[in-house]
C-alpha positions as CSV (number, residue, x, y, z in Angstrom):
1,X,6.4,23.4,35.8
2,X,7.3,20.4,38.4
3,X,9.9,18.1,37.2
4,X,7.7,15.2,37.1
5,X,5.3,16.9,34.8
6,X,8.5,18.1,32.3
7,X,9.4,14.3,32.7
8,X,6.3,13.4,30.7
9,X,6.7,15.5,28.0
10,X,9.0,13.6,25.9
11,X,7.0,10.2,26.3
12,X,3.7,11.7,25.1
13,X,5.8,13.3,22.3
14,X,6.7,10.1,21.3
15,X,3.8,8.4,21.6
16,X,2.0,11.4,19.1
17,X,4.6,10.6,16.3
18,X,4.1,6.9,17.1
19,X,0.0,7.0,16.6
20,X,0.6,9.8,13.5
21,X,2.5,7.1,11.7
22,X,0.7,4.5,12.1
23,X,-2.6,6.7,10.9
24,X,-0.5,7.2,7.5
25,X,1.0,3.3,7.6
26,X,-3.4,2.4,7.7
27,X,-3.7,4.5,4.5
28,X,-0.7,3.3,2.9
29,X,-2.2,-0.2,3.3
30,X,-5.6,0.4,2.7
31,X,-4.2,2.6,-1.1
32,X,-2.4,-0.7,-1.7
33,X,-5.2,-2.6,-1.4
34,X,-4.5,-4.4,1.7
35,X,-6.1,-4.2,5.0
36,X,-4.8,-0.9,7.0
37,X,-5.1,-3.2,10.2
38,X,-2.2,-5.2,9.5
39,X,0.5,-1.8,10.0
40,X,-0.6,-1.7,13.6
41,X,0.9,-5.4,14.0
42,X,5.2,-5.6,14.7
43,X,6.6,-7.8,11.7
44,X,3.3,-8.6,10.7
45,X,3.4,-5.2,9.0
46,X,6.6,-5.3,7.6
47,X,5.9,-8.9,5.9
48,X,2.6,-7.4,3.9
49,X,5.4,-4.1,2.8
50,X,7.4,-7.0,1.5
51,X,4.0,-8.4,-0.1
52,X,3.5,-4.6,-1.3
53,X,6.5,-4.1,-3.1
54,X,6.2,-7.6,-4.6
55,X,9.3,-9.0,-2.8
56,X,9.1,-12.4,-1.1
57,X,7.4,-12.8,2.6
58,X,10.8,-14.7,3.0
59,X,12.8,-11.6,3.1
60,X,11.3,-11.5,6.7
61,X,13.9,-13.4,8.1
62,X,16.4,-10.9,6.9
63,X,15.3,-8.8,9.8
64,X,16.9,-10.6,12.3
65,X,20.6,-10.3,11.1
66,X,22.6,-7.1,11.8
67,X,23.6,-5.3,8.9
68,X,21.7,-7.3,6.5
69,X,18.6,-5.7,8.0
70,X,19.4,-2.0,7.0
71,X,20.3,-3.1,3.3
72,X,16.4,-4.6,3.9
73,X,14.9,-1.5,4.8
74,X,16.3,0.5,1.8
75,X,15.2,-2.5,-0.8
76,X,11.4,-2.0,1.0
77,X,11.9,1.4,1.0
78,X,12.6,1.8,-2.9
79,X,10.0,-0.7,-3.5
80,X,7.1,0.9,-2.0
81,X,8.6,4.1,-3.8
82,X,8.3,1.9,-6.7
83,X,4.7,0.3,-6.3
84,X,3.3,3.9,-6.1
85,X,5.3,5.3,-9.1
86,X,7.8,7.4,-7.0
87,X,11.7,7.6,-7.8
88,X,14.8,6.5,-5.6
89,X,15.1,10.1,-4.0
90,X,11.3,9.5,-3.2
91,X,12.8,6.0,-1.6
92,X,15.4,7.8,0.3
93,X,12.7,10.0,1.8
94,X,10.7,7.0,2.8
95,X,14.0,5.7,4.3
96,X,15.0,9.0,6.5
97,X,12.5,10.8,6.8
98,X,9.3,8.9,6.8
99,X,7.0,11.2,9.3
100,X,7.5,13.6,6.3
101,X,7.1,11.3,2.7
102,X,4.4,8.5,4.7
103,X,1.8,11.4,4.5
104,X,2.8,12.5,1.2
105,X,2.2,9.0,-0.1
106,X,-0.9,8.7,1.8
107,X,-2.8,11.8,1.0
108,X,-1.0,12.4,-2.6
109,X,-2.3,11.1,-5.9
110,X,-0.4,8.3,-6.0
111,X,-1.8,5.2,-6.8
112,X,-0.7,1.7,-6.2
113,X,0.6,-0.3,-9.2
114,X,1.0,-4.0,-8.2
C-alpha cells in the first residue's frame, strides 16, 4: 500500500461514521415528529433537539460559551432520553457513546412522548 493511499484511510473512516450518524439523527427526527432534514443542518439541528426535549430554542446561545456548553449537551442528552421514555444511563449513552445508543433509539420501540 503507497503512503498516499494509507493517508486516505482515516478521512473516509471519518466521513462513514459522519454520514452513519446523521442516517440515525434523520430517524430520530422524523420518530419525533419533526422533519429528518433539519439534523443535516449545523445548529439548526441542535435548536429543533432543544425543541425535542421541550427546552427553549434560547438555550442555543448556550453553545457558544466554554464550559457552559458541555453542561448543555448532557441537559439535551437526558432530554431526548427523556422524550423517548429512556433513563439517565440511557442519557449517558446518548452523551458518550452516541454511534452506539442513536441507532438504538432510532430502530428500537421507542416512541416519542412530547
Amino acid at each position: 500500500m503507497s503512503e498516499s493511499a494509507g493517508s486516505l484511510i482515516g478521512p473516509v473512516v471519518a466521513l462513514e461514521l459522519v454520514l452513519v450518524l446523521f442516517a440515525f439523527g434523520w430517524i430520530v427526527f422524523t420518530k419525533a415528529g419533526q422533519p429528518g432534514w433539519a439534523s443535516l443542518i449545523p445548529i439548526y439541528n441542535v435548536y429543533i433537539l432543544l425543541q425535542i426535549t421541550g427546552m427553549s430554542g434560547w438555550w442555543i446561545l448556550a453553545l457558544f460559551i466554554p464550559i457552559v456548553n458541555i453542561g448543555l449537551a448532557i441537559l439535551v442528552s437526558i432530554g431526548v432520553a427523556r422524550s423517548f421514555g429512556k433513563s439517565a444511563a440511557f442519557a449517558a449513552g446518548l452523551l458518550f457513546l452516541p454511534i452506539v445508543f442513536y441507532p438504538i433509539l432510532a430502530f428500537g420501540d421507542a416512541k416519542y412522548r412530547a
